[in-house]
C-alpha positions, 0 to 999 in steps of 0.5 A, a space after each residue: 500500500 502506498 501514497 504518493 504526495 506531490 505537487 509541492 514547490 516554492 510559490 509566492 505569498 498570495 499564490 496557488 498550488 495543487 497537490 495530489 495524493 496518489 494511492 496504489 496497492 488497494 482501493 482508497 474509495 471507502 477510506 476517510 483521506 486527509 491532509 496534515 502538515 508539520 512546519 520545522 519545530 512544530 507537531 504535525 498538524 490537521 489540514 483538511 479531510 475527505 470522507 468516503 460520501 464527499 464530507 470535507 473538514 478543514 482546520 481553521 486557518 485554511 478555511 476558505 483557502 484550501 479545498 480538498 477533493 478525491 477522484 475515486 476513479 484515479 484513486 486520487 485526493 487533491 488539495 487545492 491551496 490559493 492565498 497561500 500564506 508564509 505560515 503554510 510552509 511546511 512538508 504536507 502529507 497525505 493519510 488513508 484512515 479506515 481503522 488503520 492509517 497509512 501514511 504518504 511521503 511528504 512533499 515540501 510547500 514554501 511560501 515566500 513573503 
């Protein structure tokens, strides 16, 4: 089972980025997926997630800006970040929970002011 995060890269204040979570070695369609990040120095923390029916949840200091989506046929789940900000620099990781969690690679998000 793996998950493949990419999309990550350097973008300005203000600017937009697109991650993708792609899963192999089973079906993702029935599992809760989320994002999380860890900035340097900190825990990681709660981004946004995505239930099995289309149920999305965002942690408060990306409302509004970041949308989180899955495409059950490509097995994939996407966040879409605009407006980012200096204080979304961190290394964003996808997760698949449904009982047992699996985690992907992180990739690097930096945001320069």
């Amino acid at each position: 089972v793996q998950l493949q995060a990419s999309g990550g890269g350097l973008v300005q204040a203000g600017g937009s980025l697109r991650l993708s979570c792609a899963a192999s070695g089973r079906t993702f369609s029935s599992y809760v997926m989320g994002w999380f990040r860890q900035a340097p120095g900190k825990e990681r923390e709660f981004v946004a997630s995505i239930s099995w029916n289309g149920r999305t949840a965002y942690a408060d200091s990306v409302k509004g800006r970041f949308t989180i989506s899955r495409d059950v046929a490509k097995n994939t789940v996407y966040l879409r970040m605009q407006n980012l900000k200096s204080e979304d620099t961190a290394v964003y990781y996808c997760a698949g929970s449904r009982g047992i969690t699996y985690w992907g690679k992180g990739t690097q998000v930096t945001v320069s002011s």
